[in-house]
C-alpha positions in Angstrom: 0.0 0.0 0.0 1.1 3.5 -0.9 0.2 7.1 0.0 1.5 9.5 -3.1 0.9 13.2 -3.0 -0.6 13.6 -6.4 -2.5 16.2 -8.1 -2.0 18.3 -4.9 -3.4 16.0 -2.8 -2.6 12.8 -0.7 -4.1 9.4 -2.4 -3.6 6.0 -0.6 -3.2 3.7 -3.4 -1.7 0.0 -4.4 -0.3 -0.9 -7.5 -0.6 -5.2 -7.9 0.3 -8.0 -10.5 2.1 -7.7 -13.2 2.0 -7.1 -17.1 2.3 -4.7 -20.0 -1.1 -3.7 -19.5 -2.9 -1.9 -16.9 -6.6 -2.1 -15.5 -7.5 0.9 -13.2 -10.3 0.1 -10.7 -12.4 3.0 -9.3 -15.0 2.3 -6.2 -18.3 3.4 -5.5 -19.1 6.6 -3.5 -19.0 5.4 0.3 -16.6 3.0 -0.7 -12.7 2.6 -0.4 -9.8 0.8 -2.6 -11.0 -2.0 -0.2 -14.3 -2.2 -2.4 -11.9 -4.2 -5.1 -10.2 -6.7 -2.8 -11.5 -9.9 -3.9 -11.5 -8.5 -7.8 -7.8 -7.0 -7.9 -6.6 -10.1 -7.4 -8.0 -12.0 -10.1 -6.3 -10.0 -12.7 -2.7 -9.7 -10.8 -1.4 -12.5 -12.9 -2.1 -10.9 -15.6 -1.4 -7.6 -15.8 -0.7 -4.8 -13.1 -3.5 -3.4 -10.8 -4.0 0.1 -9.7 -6.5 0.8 -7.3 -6.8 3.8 -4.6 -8.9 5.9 -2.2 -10.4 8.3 -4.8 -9.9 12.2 -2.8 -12.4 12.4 -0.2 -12.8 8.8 0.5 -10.9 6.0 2.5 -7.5 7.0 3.8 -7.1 9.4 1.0 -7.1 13.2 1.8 -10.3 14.5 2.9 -12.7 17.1 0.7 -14.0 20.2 1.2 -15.2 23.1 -1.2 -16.2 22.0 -4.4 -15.2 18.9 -6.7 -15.5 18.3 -10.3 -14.6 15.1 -12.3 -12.1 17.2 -13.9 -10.2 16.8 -10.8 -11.5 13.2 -9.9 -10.0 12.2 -13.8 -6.8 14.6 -13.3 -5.9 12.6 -10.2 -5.8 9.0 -11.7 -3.9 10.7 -14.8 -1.6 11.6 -11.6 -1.3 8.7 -10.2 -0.7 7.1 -13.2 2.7 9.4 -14.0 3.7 9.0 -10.3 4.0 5.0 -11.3 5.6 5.6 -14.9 2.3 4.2 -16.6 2.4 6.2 -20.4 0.5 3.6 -22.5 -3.1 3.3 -22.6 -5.3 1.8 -19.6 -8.4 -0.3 -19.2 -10.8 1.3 -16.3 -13.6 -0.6 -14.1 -15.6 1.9 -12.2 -18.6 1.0 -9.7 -21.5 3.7 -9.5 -19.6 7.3 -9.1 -16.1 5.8 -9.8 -18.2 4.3 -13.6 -19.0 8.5 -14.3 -15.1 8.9 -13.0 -14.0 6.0 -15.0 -16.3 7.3 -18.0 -14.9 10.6 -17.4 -11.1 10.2 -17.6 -11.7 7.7 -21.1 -13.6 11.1 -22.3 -11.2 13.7 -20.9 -8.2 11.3 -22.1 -8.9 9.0 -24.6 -5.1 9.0 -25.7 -4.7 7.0 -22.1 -7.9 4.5 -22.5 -8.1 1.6 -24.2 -11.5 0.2 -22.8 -14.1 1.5 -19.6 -16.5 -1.5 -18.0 -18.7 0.6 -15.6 -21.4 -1.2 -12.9 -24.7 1.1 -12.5 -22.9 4.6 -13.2 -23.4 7.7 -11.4 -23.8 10.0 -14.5 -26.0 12.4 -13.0 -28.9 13.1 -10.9 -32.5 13.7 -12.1 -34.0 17.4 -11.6 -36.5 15.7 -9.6 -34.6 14.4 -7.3 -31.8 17.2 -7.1 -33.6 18.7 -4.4 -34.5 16.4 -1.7 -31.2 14.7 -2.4 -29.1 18.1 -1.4 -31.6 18.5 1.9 -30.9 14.5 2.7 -27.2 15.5 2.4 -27.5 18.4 4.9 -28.3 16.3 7.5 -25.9 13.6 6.9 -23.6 16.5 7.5 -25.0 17.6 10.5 -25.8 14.1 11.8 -23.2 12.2 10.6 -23.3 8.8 8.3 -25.4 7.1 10.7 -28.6 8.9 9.8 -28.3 7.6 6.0 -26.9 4.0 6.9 -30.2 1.9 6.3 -31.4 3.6 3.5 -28.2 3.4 1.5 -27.7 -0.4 3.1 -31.6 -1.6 2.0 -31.4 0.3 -1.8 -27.6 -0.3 -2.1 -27.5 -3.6 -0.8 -30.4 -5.7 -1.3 -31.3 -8.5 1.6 -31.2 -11.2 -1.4 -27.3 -10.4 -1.3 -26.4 -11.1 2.6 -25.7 -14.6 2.4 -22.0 -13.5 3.3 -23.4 -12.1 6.5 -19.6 -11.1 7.3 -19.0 -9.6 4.2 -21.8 -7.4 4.6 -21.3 -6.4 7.7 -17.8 -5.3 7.3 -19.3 -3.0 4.0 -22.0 -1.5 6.4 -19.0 -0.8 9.3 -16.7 0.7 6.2 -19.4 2.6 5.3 -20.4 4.3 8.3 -17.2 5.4 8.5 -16.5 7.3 5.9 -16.0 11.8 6.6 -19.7 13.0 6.0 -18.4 16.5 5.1 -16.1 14.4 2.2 -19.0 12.2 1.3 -21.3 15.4 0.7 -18.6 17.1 -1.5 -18.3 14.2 -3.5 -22.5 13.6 -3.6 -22.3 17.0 -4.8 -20.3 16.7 -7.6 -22.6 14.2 -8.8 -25.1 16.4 -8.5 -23.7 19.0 -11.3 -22.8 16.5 -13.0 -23.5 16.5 -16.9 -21.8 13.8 -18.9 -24.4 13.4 -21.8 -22.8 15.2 -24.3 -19.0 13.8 -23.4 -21.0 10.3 -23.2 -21.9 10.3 -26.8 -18.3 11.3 -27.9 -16.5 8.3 -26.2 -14.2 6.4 -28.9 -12.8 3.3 -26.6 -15.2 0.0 -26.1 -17.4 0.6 -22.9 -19.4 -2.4 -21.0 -22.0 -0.8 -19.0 -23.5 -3.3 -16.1 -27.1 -2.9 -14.6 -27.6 -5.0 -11.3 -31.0 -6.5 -11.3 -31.2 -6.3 -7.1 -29.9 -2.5 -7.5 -32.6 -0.3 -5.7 -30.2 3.2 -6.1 -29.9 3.2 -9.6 -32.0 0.3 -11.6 -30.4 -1.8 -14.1 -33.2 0.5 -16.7 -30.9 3.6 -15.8 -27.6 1.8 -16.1 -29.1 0.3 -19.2 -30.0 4.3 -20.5 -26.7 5.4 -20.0 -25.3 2.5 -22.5 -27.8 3.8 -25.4 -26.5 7.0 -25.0 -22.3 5.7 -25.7 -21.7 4.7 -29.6 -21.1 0.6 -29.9 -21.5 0.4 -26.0 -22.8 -3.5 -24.7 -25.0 -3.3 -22.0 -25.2 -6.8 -19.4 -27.3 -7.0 -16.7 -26.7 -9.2 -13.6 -27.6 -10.8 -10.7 -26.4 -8.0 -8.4 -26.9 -5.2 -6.3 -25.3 -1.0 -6.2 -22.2 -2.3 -4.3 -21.2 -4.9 -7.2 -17.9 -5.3 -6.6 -18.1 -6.1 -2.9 -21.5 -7.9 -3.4 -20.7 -10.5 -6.0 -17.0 -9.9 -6.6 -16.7 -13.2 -9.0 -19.7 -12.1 -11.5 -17.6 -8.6 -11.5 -14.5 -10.2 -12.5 -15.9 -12.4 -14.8 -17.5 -9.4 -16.5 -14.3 -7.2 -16.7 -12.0 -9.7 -17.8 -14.3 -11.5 -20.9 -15.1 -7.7 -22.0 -11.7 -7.0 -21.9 -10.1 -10.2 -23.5 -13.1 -10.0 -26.4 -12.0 -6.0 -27.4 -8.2 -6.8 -26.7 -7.6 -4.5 -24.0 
């Protein structure tokens, strides 16, 4: 494990495996560089893993002010030139790391060779803009507690607790993340407004919808790859928190996308 300052801020971060090529993993909002650990792993024999505490979450520095995905994509182009990493990358990004993921294949394709993305945060609705900000305000003022069962019963659907330890140890992870951080970064989604750059991408992009995903249904997740030229969608068994949730259907995923479009 690593902590580079990069992009003028301090990222925790692990670089894995081996290989000329690179995959990039990006966790959900809420979540941590521990959201990959029973995916990085799979692809270590294969090629070299980069995964990391995106700014505001985990052990990485906390956020305050405003963020954009600008920034969120500047920092992995960081982190890869604090490695030495100059050819392209493949990215796998779960929820708000799929629109950071999306993002840096869109602000540099010259670095992307493919994007798989697991119900992606792209942007909210108007309709829901509003009451979202408000719920954030009080997670603010009353910490993550206050939002810990809604997120848990949308994000992580009963049908998925058969690990019970697993899920527990997501739901303590959670809980502990800075509210203040996890606002800027809610935020950010918020203004988000990736149509346009969607329908420019150029690299191959898998798009997955979980059918037990309550935050963002596998009809959204399934939108969002209409909008993306030559984009495949798959939908699977699986809730918001994919990666964590059903780690082996992930992998299996990334790696036959990636292995079918040579990335």
């Amino acid at each position: 494990m690593d902590f580079i300052e990069a992009n003028g801020v301090g990222l925790r971060c692990e670089l894995s495996g081996a290989g000329d090529r690179t995959l990039v993993l990006v966790h959900e909002m809420g979540g941590s560089l521990e959201s990959w650990d029973d995916v990085a792993p799979r692809f270590a024999k294969t090629r070299r893993v980069l995964r990391y505490d995106t700014r505001g979450a985990g052990l990485s520095q906390k956020a305050r002010g405003e963020l954009s995905l600008d920034t969120m994509a500047d920092d992995i182009a960081a982190l890869l030139d604090a490695y030495g990493i100059s050819g392209k990358v493949a990215l796998a990004g779960i929820a708000v790391g799929g629109a950071i993921a999306l993002h840096f294949a869109a602000r540099f394709p010259q670095r992307s060779s493919a994007v798989v993305v697991g119900s992606p945060a792209t942007g909210i609705a108007a309709a829901r803009r509003v009451p979202a900000l408000e719920r954030l305000k009080k997670i603010e003022a009353e910490g993550m507690a206050f939002a810990v069962e809604d997120s848990m019963q949308n994000g992580y659907a009963p049908e998925l607790r058969g690990d019970l330890k697993r899920f527990e140890r997501f739901r303590a992870r959670w809980l502990g993340n800075d509210p203040s951080s996890y606002a800027a970064i809610w935020r950010m989604l918020a203004n988000a407004d990736m149509e346009g750059e969607l329908a420019r991408l150029s690299c191959p992009v898998l798009v997955i919808g979980g059918s037990l995903d309550r935050v963002r249904p596998a009809a959204m997740a399934e939108g969002t790859a209409r909008t993306i030229p030559g984009a495949r969608y798959a939908e699977l068994r699986t809730g918001h928190y994919m990666s964590v949730q059903t780690p082996e259907l992930i992998s299996d995923a990334i790696d036959d996308f990636l292995r079918s479009v040579a990335a």
